[in-house]
C-alpha positions in Angstrom: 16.3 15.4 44.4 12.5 16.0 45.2 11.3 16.0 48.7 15.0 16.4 50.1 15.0 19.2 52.8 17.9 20.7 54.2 17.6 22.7 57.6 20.3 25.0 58.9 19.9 25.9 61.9 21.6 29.2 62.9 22.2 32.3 65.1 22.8 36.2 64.8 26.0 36.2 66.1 27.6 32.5 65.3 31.2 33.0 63.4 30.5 29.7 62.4 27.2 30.1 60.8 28.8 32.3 58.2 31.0 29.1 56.8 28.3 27.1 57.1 25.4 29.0 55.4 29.2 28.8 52.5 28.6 25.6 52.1 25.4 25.2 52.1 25.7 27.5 49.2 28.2 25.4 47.6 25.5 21.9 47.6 23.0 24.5 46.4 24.9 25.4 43.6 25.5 21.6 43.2 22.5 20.1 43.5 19.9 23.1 42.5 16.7 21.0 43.5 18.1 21.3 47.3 15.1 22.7 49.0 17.1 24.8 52.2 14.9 26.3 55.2 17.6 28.7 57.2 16.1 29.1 61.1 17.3 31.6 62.9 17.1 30.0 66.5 15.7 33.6 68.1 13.2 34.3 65.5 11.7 30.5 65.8 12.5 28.8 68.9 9.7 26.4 68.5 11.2 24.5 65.3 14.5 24.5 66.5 13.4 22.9 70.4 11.6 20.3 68.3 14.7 19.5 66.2 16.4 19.6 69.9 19.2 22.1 68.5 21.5 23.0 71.2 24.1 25.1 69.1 24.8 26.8 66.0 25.2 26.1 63.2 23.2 22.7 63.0 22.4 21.2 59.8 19.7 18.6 59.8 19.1 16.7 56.1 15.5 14.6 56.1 14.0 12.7 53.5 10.6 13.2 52.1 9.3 11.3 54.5 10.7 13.6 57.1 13.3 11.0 58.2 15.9 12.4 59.4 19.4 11.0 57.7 21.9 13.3 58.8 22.7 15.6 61.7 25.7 17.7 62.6 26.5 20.1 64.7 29.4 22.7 63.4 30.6 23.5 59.9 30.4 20.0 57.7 32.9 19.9 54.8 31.3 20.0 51.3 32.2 16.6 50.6 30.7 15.5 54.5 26.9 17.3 53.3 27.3 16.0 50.0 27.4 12.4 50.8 24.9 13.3 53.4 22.3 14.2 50.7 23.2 11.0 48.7 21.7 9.3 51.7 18.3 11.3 51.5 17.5 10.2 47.9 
């Protein structure tokens, strides 16, 4: 799946961000063309005010383009991110 991005959006001390960054791992293992760019929300404020992230975890899927095709807030189930992906290609 070329030019698919995946963005996770996290934080140092998010419980949540643990399960997430899971299964995140679990698509990767999937779909191993999944480009992933983990922010830290401390360490670049910038990227994650222009994505307008207000918590953590966030996971933000964009096409190629840079069109954004899915967004959620919280810990997405495997089956949730994967059909979100299907919508990038």
């Amino acid at each position: 799946m070329p030019g698919m991005k995946l963005e996770l959006y996290t934080s140092a001390f998010c419980g949540p961000c643990h399960a997430a960054r899971a299964v995140v791992a679990d698509a990767r293992a999937l779909v191993p063309a999944l480009e992933v760019d983990e922010a830290d929300v401390a360490a670049r404020p910038d990227q994650a005010e222009a994505r307008d992230i207000r918590s953590t975890p966030t996971i933000v899927v964009t096409r190629d383009d840079g069109e954004v095709v899915f967004r959620a807030a919280g810990v997405p189930s495997l089956d949730k991110l994967l059909g979100a992906m299907a919508l990038a290609v």
